[in-house]
N, C-alpha and C positions, 0 to 999 in steps of 0.2 A: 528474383524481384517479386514474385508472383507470392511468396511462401512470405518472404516481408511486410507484402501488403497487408497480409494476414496474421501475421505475428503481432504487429502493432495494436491494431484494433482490440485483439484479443486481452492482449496484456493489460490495455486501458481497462477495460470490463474486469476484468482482475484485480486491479487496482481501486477500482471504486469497491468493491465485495467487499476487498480483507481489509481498506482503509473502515468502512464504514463496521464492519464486525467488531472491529476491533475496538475502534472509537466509542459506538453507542453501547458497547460491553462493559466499558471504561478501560483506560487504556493503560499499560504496562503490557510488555511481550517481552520477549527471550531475545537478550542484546545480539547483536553482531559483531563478531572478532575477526576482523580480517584489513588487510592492509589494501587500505583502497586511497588510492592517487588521485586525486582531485581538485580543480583549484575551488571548490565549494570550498574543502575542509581546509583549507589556508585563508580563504578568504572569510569566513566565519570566526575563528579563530586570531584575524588579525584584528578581531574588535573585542578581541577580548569574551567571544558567546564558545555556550558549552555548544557540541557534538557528539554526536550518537547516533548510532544506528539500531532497527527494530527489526525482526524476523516476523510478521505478519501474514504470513503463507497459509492459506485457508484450502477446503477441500478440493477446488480445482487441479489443486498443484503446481500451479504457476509461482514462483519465486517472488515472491513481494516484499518491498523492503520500504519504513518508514522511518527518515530523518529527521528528528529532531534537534532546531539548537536553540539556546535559552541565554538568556542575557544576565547573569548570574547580580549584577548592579539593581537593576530595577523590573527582573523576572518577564519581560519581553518575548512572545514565543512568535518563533517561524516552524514548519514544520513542512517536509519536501515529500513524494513517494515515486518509488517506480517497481514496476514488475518486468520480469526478462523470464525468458525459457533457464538463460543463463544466471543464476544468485548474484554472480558479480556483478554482472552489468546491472541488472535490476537496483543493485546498492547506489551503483555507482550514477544511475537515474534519477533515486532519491536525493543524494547529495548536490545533483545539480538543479534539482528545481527549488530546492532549498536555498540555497543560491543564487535563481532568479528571484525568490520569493523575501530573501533577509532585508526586512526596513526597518532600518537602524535609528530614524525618526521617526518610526509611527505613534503617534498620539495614546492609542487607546492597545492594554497589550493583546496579544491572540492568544486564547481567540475572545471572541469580543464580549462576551459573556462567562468569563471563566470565574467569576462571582459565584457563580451555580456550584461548583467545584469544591471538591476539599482540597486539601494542599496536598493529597495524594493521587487526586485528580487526573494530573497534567502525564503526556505520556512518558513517564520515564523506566529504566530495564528492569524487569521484574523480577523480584530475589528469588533465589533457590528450584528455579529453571535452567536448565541446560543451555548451553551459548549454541548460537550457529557460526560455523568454521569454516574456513577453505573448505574442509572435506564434505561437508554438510548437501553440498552441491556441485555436482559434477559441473566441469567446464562442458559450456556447447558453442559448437564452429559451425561455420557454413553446410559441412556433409551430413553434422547429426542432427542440425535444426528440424527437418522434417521427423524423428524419429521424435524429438521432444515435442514438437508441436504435437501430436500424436499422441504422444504419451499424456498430455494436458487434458486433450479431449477427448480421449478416453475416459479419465478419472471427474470432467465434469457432467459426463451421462450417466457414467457407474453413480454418480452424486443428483442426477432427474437433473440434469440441466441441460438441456439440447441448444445449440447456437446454431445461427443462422447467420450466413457470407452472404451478403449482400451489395453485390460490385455496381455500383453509382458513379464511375469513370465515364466521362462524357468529351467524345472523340474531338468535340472543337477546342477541348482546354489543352489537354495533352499531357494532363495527370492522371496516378493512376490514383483512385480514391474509391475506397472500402469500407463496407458500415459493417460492424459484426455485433449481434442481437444477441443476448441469450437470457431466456425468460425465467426468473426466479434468483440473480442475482441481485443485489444488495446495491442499492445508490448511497452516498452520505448523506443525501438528504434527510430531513425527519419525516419519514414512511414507514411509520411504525407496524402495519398490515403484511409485512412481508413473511411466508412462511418460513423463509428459512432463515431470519433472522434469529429468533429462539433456540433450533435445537443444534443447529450448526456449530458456535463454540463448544455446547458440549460435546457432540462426536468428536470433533477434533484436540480435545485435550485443554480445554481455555478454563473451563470452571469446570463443577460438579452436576449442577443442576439448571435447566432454563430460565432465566431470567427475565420476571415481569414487564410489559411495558413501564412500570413505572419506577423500575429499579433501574432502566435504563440510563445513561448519558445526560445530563439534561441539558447540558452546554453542546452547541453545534458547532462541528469542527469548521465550518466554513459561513460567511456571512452570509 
């Protein structure tokens, strides 16, 4: 329970990173190929909206996966994310908050400024990149959890990122509740000041060369 309370947190902070990398980089990533069961991807689908999955995994190492689906009628966009120790689960994250998030009458499409945008814009899988696969990432159970949590935060100090557990569990609730801090990752928000916003995709293989504030995103992924 203890390793859970911590896994969560951490994954969230993960998620905001490589959503936000990836996003204000402009988005296209490296599709996901793998058979993932979900009533997201049947419920998306019974309206007729595309689906897809994105490989967004930034240098922490934590598994992160961005789902988008599109309304191929009137160009309509939802877009879900999740990060897990585990790849699978992590997809299988994305696909449900996609899921909580598909409105099928929204007025204005998403995101709400995609005016800003080319028509290459929008995040769709990006050519002549390698897919990520079942084998791509190892399955993890309850006994190797601790060796992967581990192995994450190892790779995000080797990467100058130091996190902070900060247990905020308050004995008359009778929840366990967990803040986990780690200073120099990446919000979605527009905080363009961040140092590691710049040279991050390029370590990691995204582009060639750092990219200007102004070459940035100009469309924000969230209202």
């Amino acid at each position: 329970m203890r390793r859970m309370r911590r896994c969560r947190p951490t994954c969230g902070a993960a998620t905001r990173h490589a959503s936000a990398a990836r996003w204000l980089r402009k988005p296209g990533a490296a599709p996901v190929r793998m058979r993932l069961a979900s009533r997201s991807t049947s419920r998306a689908r019974m309206f007729g909206w595309r689906l897809w999955a994105l490989d967004i995994t930034t240098d922490p190492g934590v598994p992160t996966v961005a789902a988008p689906a599109e309304n191929p009628q009137d160009g309509h966009f939802s877009i879900g994310f999740g990060s897990r120790p585990d790849g699978r689960i992590a997809a299988q994250r994305a696909l449900s908050e996609v899921d909580q998030l598909l409105d099928i009458e929204a007025e204005v499409p998403y995101p709400r400024d995609r005016h800003k945008l080319p028509a290459t814009g929008l995040p769709y899988p990006a050519n002549g990149v390698r897919c990520t696969t079942r084998s791509t990432w190892q399955p993890v159970d309850a006994a190797s959890l601790p060796a992967a949590l581990a192995h994450c935060v190892g790779r995000s100090v080797a990467a100058g990122v130091d996190g902070l557990v900060v247990d905020k569990t308050r004995p008359d609730i009778g929840l366990s509740v967990v803040q986990v801090i780690a200073p120099g990752l990446r919000h979605f928000g527009p905080r363009f000041g961040a140092r590691r916003l710049y040279p991050v995709p390029v370590d990691i293989g995204w582009c060639t060369r750092p990219r200007s504030e102004a070459e940035l995103n100009p469309a924000r992924p969230f209202p």
